[in-house]
PDB file of N, CA, C and O in Angstrom:
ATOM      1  N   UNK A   1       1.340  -8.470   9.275  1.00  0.00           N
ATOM      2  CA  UNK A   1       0.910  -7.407   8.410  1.00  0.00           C
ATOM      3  C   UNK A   1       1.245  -7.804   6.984  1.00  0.00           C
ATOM      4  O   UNK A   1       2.409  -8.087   6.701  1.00  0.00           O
ATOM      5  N   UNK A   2       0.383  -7.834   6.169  1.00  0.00           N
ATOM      6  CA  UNK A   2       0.593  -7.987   4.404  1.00  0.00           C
ATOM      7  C   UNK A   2      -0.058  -6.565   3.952  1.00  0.00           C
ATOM      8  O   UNK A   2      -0.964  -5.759   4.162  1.00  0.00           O
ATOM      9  N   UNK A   3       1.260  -6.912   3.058  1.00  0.00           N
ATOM     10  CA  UNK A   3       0.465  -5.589   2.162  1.00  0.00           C
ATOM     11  C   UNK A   3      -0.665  -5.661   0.792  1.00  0.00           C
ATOM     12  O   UNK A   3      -0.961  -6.749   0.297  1.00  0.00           O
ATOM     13  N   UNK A   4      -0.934  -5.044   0.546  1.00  0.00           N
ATOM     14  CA  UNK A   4      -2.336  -4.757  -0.198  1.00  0.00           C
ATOM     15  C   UNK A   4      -1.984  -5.323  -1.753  1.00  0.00           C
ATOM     16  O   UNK A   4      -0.981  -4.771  -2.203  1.00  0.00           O
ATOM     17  N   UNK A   5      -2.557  -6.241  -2.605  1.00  0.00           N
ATOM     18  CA  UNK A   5      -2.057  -6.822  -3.888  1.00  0.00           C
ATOM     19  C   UNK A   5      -3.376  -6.242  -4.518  1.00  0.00           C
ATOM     20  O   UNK A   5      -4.443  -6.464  -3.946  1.00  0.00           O
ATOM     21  N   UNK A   6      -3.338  -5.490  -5.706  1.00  0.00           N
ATOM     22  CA  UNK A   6      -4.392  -4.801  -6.044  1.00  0.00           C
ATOM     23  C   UNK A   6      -3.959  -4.811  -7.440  1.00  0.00           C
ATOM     24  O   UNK A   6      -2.754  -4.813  -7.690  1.00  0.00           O
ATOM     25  N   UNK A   7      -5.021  -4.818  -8.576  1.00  0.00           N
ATOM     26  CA  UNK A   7      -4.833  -4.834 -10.035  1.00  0.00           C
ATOM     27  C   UNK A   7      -4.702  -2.774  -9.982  1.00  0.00           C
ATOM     28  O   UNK A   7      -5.250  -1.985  -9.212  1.00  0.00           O
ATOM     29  N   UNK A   8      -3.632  -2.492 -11.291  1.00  0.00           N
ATOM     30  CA  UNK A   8      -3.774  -1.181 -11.594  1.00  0.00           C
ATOM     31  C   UNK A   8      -5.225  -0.865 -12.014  1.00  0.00           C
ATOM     32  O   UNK A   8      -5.513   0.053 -12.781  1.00  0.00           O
ATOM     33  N   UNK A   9      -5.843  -1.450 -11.617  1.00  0.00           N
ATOM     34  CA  UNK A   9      -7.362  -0.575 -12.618  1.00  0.00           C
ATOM     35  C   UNK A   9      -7.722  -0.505 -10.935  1.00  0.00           C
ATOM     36  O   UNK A   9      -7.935   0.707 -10.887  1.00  0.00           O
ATOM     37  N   UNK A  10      -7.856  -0.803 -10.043  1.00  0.00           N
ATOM     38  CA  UNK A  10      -8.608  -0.982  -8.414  1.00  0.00           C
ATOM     39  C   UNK A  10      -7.649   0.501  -7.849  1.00  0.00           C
ATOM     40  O   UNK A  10      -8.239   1.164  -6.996  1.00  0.00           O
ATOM     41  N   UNK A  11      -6.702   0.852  -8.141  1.00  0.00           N
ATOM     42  CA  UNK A  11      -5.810   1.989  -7.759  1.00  0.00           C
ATOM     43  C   UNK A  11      -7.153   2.967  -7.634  1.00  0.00           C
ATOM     44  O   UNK A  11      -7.547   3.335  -6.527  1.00  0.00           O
ATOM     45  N   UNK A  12      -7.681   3.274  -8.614  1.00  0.00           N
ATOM     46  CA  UNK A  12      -8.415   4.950  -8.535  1.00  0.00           C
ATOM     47  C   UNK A  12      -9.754   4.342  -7.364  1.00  0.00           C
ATOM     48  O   UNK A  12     -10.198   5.315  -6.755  1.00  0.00           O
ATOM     49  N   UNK A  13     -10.288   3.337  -7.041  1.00  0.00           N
ATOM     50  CA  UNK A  13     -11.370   3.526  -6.040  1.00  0.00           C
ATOM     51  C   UNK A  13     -10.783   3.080  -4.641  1.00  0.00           C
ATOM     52  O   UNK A  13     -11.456   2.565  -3.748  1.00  0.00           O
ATOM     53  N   UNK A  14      -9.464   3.345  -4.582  1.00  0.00           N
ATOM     54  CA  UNK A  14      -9.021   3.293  -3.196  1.00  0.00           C
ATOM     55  C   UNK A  14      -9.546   4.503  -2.480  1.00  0.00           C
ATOM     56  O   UNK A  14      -9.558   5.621  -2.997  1.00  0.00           O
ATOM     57  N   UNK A  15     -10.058   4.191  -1.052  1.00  0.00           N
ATOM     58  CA  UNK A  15     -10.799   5.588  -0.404  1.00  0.00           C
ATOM     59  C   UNK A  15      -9.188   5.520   0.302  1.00  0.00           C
ATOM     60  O   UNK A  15      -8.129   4.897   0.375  1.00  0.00           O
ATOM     61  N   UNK A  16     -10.454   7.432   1.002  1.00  0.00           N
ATOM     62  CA  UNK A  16      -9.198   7.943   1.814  1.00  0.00           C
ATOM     63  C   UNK A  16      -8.472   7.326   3.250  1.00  0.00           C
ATOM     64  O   UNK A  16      -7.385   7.566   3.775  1.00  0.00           O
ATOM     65  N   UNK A  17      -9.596   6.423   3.622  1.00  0.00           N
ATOM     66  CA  UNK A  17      -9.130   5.157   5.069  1.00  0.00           C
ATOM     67  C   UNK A  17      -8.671   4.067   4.319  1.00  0.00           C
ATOM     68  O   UNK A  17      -7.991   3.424   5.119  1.00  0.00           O
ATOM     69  N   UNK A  18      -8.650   3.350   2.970  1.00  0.00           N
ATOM     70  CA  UNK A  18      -7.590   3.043   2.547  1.00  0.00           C
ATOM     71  C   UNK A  18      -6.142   3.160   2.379  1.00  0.00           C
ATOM     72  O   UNK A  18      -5.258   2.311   2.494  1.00  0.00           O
ATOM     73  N   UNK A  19      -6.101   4.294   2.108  1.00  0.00           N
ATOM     74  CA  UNK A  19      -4.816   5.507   1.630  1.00  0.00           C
ATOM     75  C   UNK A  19      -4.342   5.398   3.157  1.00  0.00           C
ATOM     76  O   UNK A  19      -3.248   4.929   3.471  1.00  0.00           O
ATOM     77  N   UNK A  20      -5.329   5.906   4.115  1.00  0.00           N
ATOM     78  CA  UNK A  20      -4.689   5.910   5.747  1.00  0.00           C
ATOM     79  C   UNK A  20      -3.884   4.476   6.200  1.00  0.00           C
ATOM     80  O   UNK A  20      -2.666   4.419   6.365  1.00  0.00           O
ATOM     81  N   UNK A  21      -4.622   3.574   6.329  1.00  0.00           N
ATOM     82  CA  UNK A  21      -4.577   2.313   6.520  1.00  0.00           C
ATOM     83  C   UNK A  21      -2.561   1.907   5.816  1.00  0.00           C
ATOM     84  O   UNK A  21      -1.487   1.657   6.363  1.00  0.00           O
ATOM     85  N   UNK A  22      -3.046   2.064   4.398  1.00  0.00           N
ATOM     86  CA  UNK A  22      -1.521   2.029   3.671  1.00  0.00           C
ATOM     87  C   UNK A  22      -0.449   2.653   4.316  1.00  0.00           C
ATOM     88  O   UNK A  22       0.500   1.977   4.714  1.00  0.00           O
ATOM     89  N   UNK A  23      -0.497   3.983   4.480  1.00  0.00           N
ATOM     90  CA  UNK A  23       0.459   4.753   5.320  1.00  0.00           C
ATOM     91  C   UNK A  23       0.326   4.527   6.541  1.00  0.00           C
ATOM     92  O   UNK A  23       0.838   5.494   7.106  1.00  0.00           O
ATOM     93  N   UNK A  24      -0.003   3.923   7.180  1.00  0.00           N
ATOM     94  CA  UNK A  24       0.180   3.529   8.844  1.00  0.00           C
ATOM     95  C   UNK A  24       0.974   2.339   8.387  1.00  0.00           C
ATOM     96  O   UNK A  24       2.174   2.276   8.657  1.00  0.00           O
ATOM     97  N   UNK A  25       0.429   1.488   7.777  1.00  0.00           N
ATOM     98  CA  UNK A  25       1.385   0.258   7.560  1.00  0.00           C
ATOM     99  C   UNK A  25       2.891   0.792   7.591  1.00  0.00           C
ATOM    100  O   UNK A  25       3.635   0.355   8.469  1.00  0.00           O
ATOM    101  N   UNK A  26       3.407   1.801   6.584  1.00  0.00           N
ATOM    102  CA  UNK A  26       4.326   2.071   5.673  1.00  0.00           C
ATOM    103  C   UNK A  26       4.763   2.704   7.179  1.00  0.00           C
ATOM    104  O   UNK A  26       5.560   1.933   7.713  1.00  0.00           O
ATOM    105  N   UNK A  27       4.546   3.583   7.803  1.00  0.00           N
ATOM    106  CA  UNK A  27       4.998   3.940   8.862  1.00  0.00           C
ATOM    107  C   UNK A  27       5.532   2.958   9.877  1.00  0.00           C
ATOM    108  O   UNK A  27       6.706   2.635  10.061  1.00  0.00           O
ATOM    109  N   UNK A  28       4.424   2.539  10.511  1.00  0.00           N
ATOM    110  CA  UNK A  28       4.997   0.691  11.380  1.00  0.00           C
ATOM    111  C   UNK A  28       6.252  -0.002  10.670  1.00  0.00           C
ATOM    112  O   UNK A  28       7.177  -0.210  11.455  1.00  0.00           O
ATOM    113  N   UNK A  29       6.398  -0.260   9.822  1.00  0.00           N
ATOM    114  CA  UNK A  29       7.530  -0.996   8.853  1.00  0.00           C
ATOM    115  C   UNK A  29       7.587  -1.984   9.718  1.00  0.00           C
ATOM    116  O   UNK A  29       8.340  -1.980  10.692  1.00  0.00           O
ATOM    117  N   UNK A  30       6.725  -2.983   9.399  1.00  0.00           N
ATOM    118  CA  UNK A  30       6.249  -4.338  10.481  1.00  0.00           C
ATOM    119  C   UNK A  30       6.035  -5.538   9.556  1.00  0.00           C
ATOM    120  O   UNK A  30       5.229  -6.414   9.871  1.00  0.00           O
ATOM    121  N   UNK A  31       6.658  -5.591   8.552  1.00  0.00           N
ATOM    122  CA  UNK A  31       6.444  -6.602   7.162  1.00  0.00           C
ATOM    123  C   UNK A  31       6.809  -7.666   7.295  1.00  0.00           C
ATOM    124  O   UNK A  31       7.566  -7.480   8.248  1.00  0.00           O
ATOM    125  N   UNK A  32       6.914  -9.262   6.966  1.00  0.00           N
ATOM    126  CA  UNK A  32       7.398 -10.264   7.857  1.00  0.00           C
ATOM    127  C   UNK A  32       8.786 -10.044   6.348  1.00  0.00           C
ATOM    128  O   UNK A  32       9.889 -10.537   6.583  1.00  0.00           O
ATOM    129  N   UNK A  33       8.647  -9.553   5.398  1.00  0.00           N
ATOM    130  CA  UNK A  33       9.696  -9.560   4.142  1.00  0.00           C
ATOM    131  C   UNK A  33       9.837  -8.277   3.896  1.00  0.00           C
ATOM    132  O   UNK A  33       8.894  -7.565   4.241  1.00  0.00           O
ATOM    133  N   UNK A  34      11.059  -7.602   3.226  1.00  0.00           N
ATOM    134  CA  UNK A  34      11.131  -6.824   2.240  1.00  0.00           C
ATOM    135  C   UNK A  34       9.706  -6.526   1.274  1.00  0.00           C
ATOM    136  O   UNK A  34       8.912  -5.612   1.051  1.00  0.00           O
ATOM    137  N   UNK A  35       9.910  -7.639   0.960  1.00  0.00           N
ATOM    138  CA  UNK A  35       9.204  -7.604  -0.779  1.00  0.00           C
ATOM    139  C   UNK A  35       7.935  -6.807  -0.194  1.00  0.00           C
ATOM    140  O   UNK A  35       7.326  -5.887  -0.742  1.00  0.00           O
ATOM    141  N   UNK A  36       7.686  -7.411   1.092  1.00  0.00           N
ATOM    142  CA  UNK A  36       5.449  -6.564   1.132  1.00  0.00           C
ATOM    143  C   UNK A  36       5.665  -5.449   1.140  1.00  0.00           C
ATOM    144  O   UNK A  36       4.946  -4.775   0.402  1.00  0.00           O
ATOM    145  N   UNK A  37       6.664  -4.768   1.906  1.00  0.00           N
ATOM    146  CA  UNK A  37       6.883  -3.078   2.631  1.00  0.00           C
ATOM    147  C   UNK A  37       7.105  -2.739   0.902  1.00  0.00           C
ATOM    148  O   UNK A  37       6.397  -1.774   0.614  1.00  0.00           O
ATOM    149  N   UNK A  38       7.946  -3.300  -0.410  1.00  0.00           N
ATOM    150  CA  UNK A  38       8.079  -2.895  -1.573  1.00  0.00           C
ATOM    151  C   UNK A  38       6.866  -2.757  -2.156  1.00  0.00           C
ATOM    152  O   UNK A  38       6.525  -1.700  -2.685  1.00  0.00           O
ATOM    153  N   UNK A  39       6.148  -3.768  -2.110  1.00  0.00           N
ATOM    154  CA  UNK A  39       4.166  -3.722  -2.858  1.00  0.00           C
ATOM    155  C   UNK A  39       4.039  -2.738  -2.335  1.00  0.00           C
ATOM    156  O   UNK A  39       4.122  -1.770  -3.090  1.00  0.00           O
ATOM    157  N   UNK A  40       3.761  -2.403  -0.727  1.00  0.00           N
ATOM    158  CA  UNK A  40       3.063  -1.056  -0.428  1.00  0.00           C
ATOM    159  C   UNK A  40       3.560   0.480  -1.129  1.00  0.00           C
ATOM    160  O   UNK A  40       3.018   1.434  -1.688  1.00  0.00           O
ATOM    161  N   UNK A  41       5.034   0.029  -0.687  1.00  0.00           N
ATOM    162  CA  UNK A  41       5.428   1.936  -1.664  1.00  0.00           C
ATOM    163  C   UNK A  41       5.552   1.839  -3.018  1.00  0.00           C
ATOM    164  O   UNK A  41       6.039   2.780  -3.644  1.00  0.00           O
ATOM    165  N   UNK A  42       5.129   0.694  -3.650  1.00  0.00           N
ATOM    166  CA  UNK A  42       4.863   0.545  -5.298  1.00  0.00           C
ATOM    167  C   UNK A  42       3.416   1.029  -5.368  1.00  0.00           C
ATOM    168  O   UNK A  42       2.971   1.640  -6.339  1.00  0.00           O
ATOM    169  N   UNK A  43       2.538   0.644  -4.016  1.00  0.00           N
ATOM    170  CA  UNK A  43       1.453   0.832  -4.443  1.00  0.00           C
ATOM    171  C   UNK A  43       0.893   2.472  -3.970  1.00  0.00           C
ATOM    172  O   UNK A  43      -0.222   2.975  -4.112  1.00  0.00           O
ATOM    173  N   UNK A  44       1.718   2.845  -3.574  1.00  0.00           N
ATOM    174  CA  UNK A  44       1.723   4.002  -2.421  1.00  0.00           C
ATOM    175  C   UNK A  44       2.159   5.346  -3.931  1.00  0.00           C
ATOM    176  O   UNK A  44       1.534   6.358  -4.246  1.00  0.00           O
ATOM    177  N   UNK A  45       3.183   4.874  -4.415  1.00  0.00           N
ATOM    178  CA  UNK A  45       3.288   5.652  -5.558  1.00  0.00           C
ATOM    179  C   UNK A  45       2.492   5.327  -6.878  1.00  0.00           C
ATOM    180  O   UNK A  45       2.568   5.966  -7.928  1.00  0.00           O
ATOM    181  N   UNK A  46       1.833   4.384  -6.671  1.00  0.00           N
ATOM    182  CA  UNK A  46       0.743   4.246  -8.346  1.00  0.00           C
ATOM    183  C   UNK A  46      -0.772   5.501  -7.932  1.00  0.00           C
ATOM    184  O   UNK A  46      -1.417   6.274  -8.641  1.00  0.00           O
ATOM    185  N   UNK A  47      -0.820   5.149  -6.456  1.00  0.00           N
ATOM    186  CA  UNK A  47      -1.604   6.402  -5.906  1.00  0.00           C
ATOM    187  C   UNK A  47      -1.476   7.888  -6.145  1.00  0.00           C
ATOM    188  O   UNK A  47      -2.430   8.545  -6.562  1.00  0.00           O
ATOM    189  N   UNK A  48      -0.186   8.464  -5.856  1.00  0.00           N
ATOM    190  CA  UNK A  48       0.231   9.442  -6.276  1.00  0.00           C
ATOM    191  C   UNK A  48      -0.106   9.969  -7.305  1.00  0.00           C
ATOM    192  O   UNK A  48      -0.786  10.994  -7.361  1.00  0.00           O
ATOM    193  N   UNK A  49       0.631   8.889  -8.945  1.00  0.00           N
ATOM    194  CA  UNK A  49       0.564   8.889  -9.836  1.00  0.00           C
ATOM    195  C   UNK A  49      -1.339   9.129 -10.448  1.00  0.00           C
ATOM    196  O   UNK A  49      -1.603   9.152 -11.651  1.00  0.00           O
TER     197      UNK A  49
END
């Protein structure tokens, strides 16, 4: 499982089976590192934002 490397401008046309997809990852916590599970809830909160 890798997580998603995305420029801040690609943030706003993430769909909602994107968004799903992300949070299933984030749920599984199946990352072969730290650092990917960190991209995802970096990227998980630029969403929010």
């Amino acid at each position: 499982m890798s997580a998603l490397n995305l420029e801040k401008e690609k943030v706003g046309v993430l769909t909602e089976a994107d968004v799903a997809t992300l949070a299933a990852r984030l749920e599984q916590d199946d990352y072969p590192n730290a650092f990917e599970g960190l991209n995802d809830w970096h990227l998980l909160r630029a969403i929010a934002f």
